[in-house]
N, C-alpha and C positions, 0 to 999 in steps of 0.2 A: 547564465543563471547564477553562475560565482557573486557573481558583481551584487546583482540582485541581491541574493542572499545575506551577503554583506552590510549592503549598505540599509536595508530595511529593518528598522530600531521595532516596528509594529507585528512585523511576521508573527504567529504564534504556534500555526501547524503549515506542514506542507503534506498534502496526498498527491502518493504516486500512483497512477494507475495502471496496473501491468493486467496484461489478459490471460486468466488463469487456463486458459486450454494450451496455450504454449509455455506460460514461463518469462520469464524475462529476456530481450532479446538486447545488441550490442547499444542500444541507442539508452535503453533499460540503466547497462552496467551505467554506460557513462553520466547518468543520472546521479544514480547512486554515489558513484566517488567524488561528485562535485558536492553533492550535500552532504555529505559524511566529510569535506575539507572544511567546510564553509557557513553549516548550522550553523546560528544562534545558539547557544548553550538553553536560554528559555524558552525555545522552540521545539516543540514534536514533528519526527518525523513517519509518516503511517503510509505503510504499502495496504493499496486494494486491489483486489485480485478482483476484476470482471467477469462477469459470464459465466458465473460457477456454473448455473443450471447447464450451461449448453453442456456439459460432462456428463450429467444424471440423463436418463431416458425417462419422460414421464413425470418432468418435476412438478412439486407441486408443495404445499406448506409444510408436510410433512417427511418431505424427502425434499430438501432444497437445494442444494448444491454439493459438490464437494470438490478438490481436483485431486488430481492423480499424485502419485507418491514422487514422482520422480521430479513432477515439476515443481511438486513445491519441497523435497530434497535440493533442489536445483535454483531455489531463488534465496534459499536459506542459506548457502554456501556463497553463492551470489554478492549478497547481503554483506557476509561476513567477509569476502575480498575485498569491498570496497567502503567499511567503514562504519555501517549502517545496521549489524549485525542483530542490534537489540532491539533494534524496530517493531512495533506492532503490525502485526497482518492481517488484515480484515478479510474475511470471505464473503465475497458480496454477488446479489443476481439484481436486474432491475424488474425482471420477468415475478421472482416469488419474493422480493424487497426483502433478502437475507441480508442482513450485515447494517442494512437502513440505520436502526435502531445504532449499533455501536460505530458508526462516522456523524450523526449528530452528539452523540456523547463527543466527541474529540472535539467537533465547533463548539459545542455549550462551552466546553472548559478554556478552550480558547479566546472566547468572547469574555469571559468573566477576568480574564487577567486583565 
């Protein structure tokens, strides 16, 4: 993915997608510290958290997702070991389409460069 990184003059965003009922897991870290060496400086980098609803019992628009304190304690830390600290995190379900809305924001801006 370094290589990639590198050599793609067009990149604008990259989305990582970690499963918010665990947290980020070892295949996760190593994600992160290769794009935290290797971004484009004119490139965003955005962690989405999946499956928020599977945490809520009974999700639904008005109670959509959330996750627990520790795993996202635990990706923030994550995060900041491996370079990528300042990152956006998006909270997303594809069940109650939370977070939809703010990862097309990221493409719109992307596209527009």
């Amino acid at each position: 993915m370094r290589e990639y990184l590198m050599s793609r003059k067009t990149v604008r965003v990259v989305f990582h997608l970690v499963d918010a009922r665990h947290g980020p897991i070892d295949e996760d870290m190593r994600i992160m510290r290769e794009v935290g060496e290797s971004l484009p400086k004119k490139a965003s980098y955005v962690v989405v958290l999946t499956k928020a609803d599977k945490n809520v019992k009974g999700a639904s628009s008005k109670n959509q997702g959330r996750v627990a304190r520790d795993v996202m304690e635990n990706l923030r830390q994550t995060m900041k070991e491996n370079g990528v600290g300042n990152a956006p995190v998006i909270l997303t379900s594809s069940e109650t389409k939370l977070g939809r809305d703010d990862v097309w924001r990221y493409l719109s801006l992307a596209a527009e460069l």
